[in-house]
N, C-alpha and C positions, 0 to 999 in steps of 0.2 A: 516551448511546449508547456512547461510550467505557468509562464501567466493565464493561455488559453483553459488549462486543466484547472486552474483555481476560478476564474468565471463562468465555464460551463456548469463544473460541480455547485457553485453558488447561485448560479440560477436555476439549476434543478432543485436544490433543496426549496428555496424561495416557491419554484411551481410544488412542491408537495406538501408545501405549509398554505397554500393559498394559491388554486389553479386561476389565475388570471389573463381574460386574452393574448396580453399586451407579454407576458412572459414566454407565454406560445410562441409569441412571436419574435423575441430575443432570442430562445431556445435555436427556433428553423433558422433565423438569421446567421447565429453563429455555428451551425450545423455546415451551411453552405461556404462560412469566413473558412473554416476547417478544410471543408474539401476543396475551395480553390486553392487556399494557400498549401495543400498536399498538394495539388496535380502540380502547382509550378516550381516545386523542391523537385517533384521525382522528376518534371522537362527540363528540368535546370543539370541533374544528374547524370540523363542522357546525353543531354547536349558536351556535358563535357566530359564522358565518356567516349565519346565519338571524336570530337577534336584531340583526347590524346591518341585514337584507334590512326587518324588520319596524321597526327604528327608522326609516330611509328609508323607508318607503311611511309610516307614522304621522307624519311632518314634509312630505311631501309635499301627503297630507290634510289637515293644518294651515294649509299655504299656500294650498291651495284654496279650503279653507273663506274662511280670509281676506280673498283677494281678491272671492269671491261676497259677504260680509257688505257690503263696502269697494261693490260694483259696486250692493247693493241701496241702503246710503243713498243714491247718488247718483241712482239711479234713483228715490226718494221724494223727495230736492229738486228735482227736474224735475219730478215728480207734484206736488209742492206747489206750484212755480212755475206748472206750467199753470194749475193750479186757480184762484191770485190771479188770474193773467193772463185768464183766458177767463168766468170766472165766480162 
């Protein structure tokens, strides 16, 4: 942000010493270099705030699974125990 801050501010001073089309037109260019290079930090940000949202819920699902797997054998040696036990 530093290089960008020291060329805009230098081509502003430059247009208020001497308003030249050509500076106009550096100004609007890097006006627009500014707001693309914004839009694709802050898509860049979402994007991987969303991949760790989906890392966490996909480890989350993992541990679920896990414990149901963990909850069903126990619940089948209990079903095998009654079974010796009763009949």
């Amino acid at each position: 942000m530093a290089n960008f801050q020291l060329v805009s501010d230098t081509v502003l001073d430059w247009k208020k010493k001497k308003n030249m089309p050509i500076l106009n037109k550096i100004a609007r260019a890097l006006s627009e270099c500014y707001l693309y290079t914004n839009d694709l930090e802050r898509q860049e940000w979402y994007w991987s705030k969303s991949i760790e949202e989906y890392r966490e819920d996909k480890l989350r699902a993992v541990e679920r699974a896990r414990k149901a797997e963990n909850k069903v054998q126990e619940l089948e040696k209990q079903l095998e125990h009654y079974k010796r036990v009763l009949g």
